[in-house]
N, C-alpha and C positions, 0 to 999 in steps of 0.2 A: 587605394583599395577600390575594385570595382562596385557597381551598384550590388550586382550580383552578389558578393560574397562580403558585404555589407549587412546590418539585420534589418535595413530597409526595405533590399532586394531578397530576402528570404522568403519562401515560396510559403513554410510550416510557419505558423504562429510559434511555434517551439524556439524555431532558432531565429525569431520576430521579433516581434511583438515582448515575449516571453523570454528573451534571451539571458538576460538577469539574474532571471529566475531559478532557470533548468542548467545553466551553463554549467556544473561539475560534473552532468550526467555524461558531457562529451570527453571526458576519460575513463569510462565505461563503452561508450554506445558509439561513438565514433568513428570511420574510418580509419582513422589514424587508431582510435585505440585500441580495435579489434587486431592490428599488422602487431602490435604491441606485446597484447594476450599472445600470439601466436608466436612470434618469433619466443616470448619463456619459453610456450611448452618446446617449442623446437631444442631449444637450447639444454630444458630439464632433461628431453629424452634424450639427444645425443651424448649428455652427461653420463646418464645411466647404458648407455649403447656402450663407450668407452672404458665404465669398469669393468664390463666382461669382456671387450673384445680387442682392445687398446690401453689395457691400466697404465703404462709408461705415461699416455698423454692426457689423463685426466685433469693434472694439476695444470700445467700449462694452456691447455687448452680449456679449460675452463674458465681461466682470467679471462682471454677470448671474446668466451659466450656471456660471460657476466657484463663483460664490456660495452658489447651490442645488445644487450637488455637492458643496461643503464643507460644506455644514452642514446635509448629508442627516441632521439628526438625527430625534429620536424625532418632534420634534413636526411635520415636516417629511415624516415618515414617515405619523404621523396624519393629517395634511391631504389627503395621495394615498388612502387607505385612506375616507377619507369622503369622499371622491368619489367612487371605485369602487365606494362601495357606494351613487349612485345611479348608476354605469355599467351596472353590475357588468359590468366589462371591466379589466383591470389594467393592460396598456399602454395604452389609453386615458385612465384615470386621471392618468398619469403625464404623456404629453401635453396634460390639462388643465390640469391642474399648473403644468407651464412655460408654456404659453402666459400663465395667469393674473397667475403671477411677473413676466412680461415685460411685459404691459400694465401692471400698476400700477408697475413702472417706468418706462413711458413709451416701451415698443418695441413699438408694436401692429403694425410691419409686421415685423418679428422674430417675433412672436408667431404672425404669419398663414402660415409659413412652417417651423413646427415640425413633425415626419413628416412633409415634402414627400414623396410618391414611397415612400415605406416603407408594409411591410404591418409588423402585430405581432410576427410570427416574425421578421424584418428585426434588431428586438432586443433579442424575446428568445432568439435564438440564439445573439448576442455574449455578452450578460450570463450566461447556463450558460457559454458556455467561461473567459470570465473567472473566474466565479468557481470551475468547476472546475479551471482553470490556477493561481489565487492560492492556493488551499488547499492543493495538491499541493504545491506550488513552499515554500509560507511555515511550513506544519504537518506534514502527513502525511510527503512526504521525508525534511527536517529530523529529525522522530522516530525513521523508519525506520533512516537514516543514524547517528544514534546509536546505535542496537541493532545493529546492524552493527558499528559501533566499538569497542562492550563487547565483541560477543559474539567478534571477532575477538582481542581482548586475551585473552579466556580463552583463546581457543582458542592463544595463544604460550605464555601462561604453561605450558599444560600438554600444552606438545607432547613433553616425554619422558614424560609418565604413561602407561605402559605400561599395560594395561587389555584385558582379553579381549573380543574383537569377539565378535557373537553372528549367524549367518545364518541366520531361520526359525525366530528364540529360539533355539537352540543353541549351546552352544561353536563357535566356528571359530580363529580363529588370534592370535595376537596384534596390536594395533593403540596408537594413543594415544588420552587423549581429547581431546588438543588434535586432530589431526589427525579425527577424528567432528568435533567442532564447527566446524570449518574445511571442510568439506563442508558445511554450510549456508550459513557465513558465505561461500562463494563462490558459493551458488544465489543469497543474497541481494543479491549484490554485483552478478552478470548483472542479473538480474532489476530492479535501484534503476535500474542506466544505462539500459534502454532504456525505462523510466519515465522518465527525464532526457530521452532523444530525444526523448519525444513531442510532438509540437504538433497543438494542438485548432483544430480546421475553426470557419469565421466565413461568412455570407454574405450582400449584400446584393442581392435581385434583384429584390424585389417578389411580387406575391400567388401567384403561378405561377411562379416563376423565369423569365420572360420580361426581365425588367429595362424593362419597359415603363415605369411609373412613370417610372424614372430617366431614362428617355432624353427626358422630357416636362420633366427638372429640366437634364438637362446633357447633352442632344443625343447629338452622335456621343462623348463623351468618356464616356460613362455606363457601360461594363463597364471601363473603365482605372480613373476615379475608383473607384468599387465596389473592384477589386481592393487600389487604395492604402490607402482608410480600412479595411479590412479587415486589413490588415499594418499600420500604425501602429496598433491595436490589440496587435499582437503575435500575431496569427494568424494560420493559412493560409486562404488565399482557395478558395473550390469556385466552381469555373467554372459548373456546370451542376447547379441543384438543384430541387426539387417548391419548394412555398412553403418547405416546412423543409430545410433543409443535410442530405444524408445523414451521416449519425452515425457513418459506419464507424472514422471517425480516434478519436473518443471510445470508440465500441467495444473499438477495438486497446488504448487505454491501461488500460478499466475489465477487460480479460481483462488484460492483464497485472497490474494490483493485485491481480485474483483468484491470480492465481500465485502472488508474493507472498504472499500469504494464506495460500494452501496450504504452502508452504515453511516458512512458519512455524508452521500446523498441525504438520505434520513434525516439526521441532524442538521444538515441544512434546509432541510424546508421547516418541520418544525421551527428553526429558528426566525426563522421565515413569515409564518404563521404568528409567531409570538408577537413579530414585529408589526405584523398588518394593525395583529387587535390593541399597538398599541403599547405592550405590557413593554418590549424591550425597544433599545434605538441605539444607533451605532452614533456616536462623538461625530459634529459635525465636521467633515473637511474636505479641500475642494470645490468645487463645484458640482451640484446635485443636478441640475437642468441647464441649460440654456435660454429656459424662457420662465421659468418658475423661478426665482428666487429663494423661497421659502424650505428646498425639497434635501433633503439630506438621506441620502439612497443608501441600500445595504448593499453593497454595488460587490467587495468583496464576497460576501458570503452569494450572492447569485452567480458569480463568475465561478468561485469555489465548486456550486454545484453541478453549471456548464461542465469544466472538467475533467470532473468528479464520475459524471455520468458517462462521458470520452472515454475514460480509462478504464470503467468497468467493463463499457462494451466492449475496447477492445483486447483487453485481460484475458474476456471471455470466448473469445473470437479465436483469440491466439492457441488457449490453452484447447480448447477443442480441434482446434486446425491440427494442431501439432501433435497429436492422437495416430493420424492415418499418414502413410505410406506405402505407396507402390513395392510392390514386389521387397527386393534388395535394401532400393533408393530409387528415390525420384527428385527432383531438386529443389519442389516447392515449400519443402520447409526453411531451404533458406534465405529465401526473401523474408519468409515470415516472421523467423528469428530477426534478423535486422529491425523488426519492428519494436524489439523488448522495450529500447530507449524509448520509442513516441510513448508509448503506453505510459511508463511509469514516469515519464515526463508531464502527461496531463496530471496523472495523480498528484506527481510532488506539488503542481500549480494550485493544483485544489486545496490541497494541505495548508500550502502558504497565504493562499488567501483565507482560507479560516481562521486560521492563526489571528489573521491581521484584524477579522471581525470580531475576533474574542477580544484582542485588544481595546476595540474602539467602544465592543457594546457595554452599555446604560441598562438599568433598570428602573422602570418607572412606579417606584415603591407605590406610592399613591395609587394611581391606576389600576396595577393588580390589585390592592388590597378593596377599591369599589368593583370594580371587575367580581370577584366573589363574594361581594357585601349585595350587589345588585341580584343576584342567585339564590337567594336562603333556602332555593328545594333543593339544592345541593346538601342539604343536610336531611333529608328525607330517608334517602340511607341507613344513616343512623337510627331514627326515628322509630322505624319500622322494625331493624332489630331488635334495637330496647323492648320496645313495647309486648315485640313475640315471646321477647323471654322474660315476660311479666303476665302470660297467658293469654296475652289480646292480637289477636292478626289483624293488622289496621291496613295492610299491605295493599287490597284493589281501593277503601276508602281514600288514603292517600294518593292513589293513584290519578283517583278522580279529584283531587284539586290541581290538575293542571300546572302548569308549567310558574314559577315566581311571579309575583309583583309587591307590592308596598302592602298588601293583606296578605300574605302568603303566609305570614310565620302566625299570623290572629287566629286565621282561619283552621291551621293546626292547632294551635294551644286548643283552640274551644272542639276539635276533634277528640283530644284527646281528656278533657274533661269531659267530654258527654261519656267517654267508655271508662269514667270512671280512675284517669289513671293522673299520676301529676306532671306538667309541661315543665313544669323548670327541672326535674330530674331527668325528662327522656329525652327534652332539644337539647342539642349541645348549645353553651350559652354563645359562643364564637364559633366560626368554621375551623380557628386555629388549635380548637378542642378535638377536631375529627382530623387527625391526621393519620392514627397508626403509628405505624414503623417507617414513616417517609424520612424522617430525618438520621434516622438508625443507618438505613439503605446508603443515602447519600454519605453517609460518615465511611461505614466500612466498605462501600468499592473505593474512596477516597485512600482510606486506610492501604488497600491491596492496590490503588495504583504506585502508593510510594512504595511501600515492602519492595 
């Protein structure tokens, strides 16, 4: 093996560094596995070419095409790739291909009859949705789904950990940290279903979306057939398209994984955050420095957000790119399709290394619980309410004792005894008394991630 095609010599941290990692997305994203996608649909359409126009040779020549789709292997792979490289055209390649396959089996009028009526975008616009459909559907979800699961289990386990919420980095009131981690795990949970809604656009219409071609293959029947082989794909069919399918349904889906993204951006700096002040810490392992001994890094959950941030940009990028087209067609969407794998490649990275931080992370019971013990205007809140609905607005006096110290909660009691009212009924006696509905919260998204 050369350095080159070694993951040492890999130019992308993807198929680097990361190889590991992302390695099932290259039966999706692939060179190879795009000639893959293509040689089906080739194979489904001349299927369907044949029972209108050749039914004698459907069953035999179908063994065939089933054949060459089963055992799209490497060297089956090579054989199209040296052909296109004296095309150099790749769906045409792939049309050589078969036809070639089917003569020397003995189907030369099968063979004459391969892309009847199809332009190249024909499909490969199936082949991107497919393989952006099977990825999503078999990897990325799947993965997501799990981080979800985990991250919703924490967030039950620790829906009474009482924990001082912070707004604009400052004290604010008390909170849980089950109930914070369940505020993502419910952004995540919108966010995965209507990624589950999505269905990616397919279309077969010919070099202008005219559907000319087809209607010279299958008369008046040629935009009904079109619409069928398009949904027994497991696609939606676009009525009305340039040579290329507009992409807005792919669009909707790659802005929503960018969300996704972001969300989980989110959750990793908050986690992040938790970790600075202490409250959480990841199991020590490895090596944390080089020169520090002592240092035990959240190395996954920062790389997670590296990623994380990678894939939403370029989600975002894609999904607006792929919006606009020249006239007809223009070719620059498809380079940018080629890009689907990078993108959802940073993502799954990020994913896995969250995963990994959920794994490893600690809670430092202790620490949080002085963490909002060293706070008691964190219950000031409270205080104020009570008191209003006792007829006393104590709301700017409170306001003016200033921010907690070791007098804080005295200096209340005797506030609140000058206006006449009683401190052991209006302080909550613990912050664990002011919580609300935080552990409610944390319970049922917990509840709705397993349903």
């Amino acid at each position: 093996m050369s350095e080159w095609s070694s993951a040492g010599g890999a130019v992308s941290p993807i198929d680097g560094r990361y190889r590991e990692m992302t390695r099932e997305l290259s039966l999706y994203f692939s060179e190879d596995a795009l000639i893959r996608y293509r040689l089906r649909v080739e194979a489904e359409y001349l299927r369907l070419v044949l029972g209108r126009v050749a039914p004698q040779l459907v069953e035999k020549a179908s063994a065939v095409l089933d054949e060459a789709v089963s055992e799209a292997s490497s060297s089956v792979v090579e054989e199209v790739k040296k052909i296109e490289a004296e095309t150099r055209h790749d769906v045409e390649a792939v049309v050589r291909f078969l036809k070639k396959r089917l003569e020397e089996r003995g189907f030369a009028e099968a063979a004459r009859l391969v892309h009847i009526g199809l332009t190249s975008e024909d499909v490969n616009n199936l082949a991107h949705s497919l393989a952006l459909r099977d990825s999503i559907t078999q990897v990325i979800a799947p993965e997501m789904e799990l981080l979800l699961k985990e991250l919703a289990a924490h967030a039950y386990r620790e829906r009474w950990t009482a924990m001082l919420a912070r707004t604009h980095g400052r004290p604010a009131v008390p909170t849980t940290l089950g109930k914070e981690l369940a505020v993502h795990a419910y952004r995540l949970l919108n966010s995965l279903r209507r990624v589950g809604e999505a269905r990616l656009p397919g279309k077969v219409s010919g070099a202008v979306g005219t559907y000319a071609g087809l209607v010279e293959v299958f008369g008046e029947e040629a935009l009904e057939v079109s619409e069928r082989f398009v949904k027994s794909l497991g696609l939606v069919h676009w009525l009305a398209t340039k040579q290329t399918v507009p992409h807005d349904d792919v669009s909707r889906l790659l802005y929503e994984l960018a969300l996704s993204s972001n969300i989980l951006v989110d959750l990793c700096r908050d986690l992040w955050l938790l970790s600075m002040l202490g409250l959480i810490y990841p199991r020590p392992h490895g090596v944390g420095s080089s020169t520090m001994p002592q240092k035990s890094n959240p190395v996954e959950l920062e790389n997670a957000e590296g990623n994380l941030e990678v894939a939403s940009n370029m989600l975002s990028f894609l999904a607006s790119r792929l919006l606009l087209s020249r006239l007809q067609r223009d070719l620059s969407d498809s380079t940018i399709r080629r890009n689907y794998g990078v993108a959802l490649a940073h993502l799954l990275i990020g994913v896995r290394n969250l995963r990994a931080f959920l794994r490893r992370m600690e809670i430092d019971r202790e620490e949080v619980r002085r963490d909002l013990e060293r706070h008691p205007e964190a219950l000031s809140e409270a205080v104020q309410i009570r008191a209003r609905l006792r007829g006393v607005d104590l709301l700017e006096e409170i306001r003016a004792l200033g921010t907690g110290d070791t007098s804080y909660l005295e200096r209340l009691r005797r506030l609140l005894e000058g206006r006449g009212l009683s401190a052991s009924e209006i302080i909550p006696e613990a912050a664990e008394k002011y919580l609300g509905l935080a552990p409610l919260v944390a319970e049922l998204v917990s509840r709705l991630v397993k349903s």
